[in-house]
N, C-alpha and C positions, 0 to 999 in steps of 0.2 A: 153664292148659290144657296138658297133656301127651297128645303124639299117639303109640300106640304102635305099633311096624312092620315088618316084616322087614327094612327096606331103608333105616335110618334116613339117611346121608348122601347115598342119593338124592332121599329128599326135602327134606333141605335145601336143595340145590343147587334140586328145583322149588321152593319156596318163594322163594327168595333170586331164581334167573335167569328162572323161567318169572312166576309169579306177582308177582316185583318186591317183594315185602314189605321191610323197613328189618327190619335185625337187628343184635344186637353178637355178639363174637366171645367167647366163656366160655371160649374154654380146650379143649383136650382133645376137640376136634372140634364142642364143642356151639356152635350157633348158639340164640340166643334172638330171637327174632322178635316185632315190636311187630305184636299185633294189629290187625285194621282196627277201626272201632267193632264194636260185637257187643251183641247183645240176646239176652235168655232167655225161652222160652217154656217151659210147662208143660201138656201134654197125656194124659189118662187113657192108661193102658196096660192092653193086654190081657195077662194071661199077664205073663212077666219081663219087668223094664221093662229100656230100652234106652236110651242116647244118642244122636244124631246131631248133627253136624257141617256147618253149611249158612254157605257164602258171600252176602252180601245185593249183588245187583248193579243199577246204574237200569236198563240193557237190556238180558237177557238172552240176545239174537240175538246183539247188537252182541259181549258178551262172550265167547259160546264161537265166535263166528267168529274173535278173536283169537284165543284160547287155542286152536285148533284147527289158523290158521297155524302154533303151536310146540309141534303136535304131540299134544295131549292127546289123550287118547283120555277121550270120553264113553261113560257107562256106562248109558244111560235116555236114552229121547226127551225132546223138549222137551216137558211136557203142562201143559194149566192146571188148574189146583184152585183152587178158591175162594178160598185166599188167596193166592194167586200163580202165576206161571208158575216152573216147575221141573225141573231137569235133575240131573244128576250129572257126576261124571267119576274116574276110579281115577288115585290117584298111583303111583309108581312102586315102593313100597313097599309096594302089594300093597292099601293102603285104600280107599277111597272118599266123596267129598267131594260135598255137595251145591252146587247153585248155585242162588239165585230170585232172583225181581225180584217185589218185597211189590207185592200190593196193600192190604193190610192200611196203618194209621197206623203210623207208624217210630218209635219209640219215642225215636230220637236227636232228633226233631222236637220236643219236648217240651222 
């Protein structure tokens, strides 16, 4: 996965200080970051299809009240949708990342 950005060594540094992710060091500024686990859904699009980018969290309060201690700026309420409760928040490099807690079966449970 490749994230593209205005502001790439800002978001290193969230990735690495804010968010805590394990990375090695590549050289030449790049940090590569070990993923959390991750799972892929596939959902019809309307119009051009798109990507999105979503964090799986167990409590979603619990989570952006830390992440909020250090600063993050959330981008969307918290709201529920039927397969989970879901938020956002903009990294510093101008993206945006989602956050839920599944209700949906976790595919890592398998």
């Amino acid at each position: 996965m490749v994230i593209y950005t205005r502001d790439a060594e800002a978001d290193r540094v969230f990735f690495r200080d804010v968010l805590g992710l394990a990375h090695v060091d590549a050289g030449h500024g790049w940090l590569i970051f070990k993923a959390p686990p991750a799972e892929f859904a596939f959902h019809p699009a309307e119009g051009e299809p798109s990507h999105e980018l979503m964090l799986m969290c167990d409590d979603v309060e619990t989570t952006m009240a830390e992440l909020g201690e250090q600063g993050v700026e959330f981008t969307r309420p918290l709201t529920e949708a039927r397969w989970g409760r879901v938020t956002g928040f903009r990294l510093p490099g101008g993206g945006e990342i989602g956050l839920y807690e599944p209700r949906h079966p976790r595919a890592h449970d398998v």
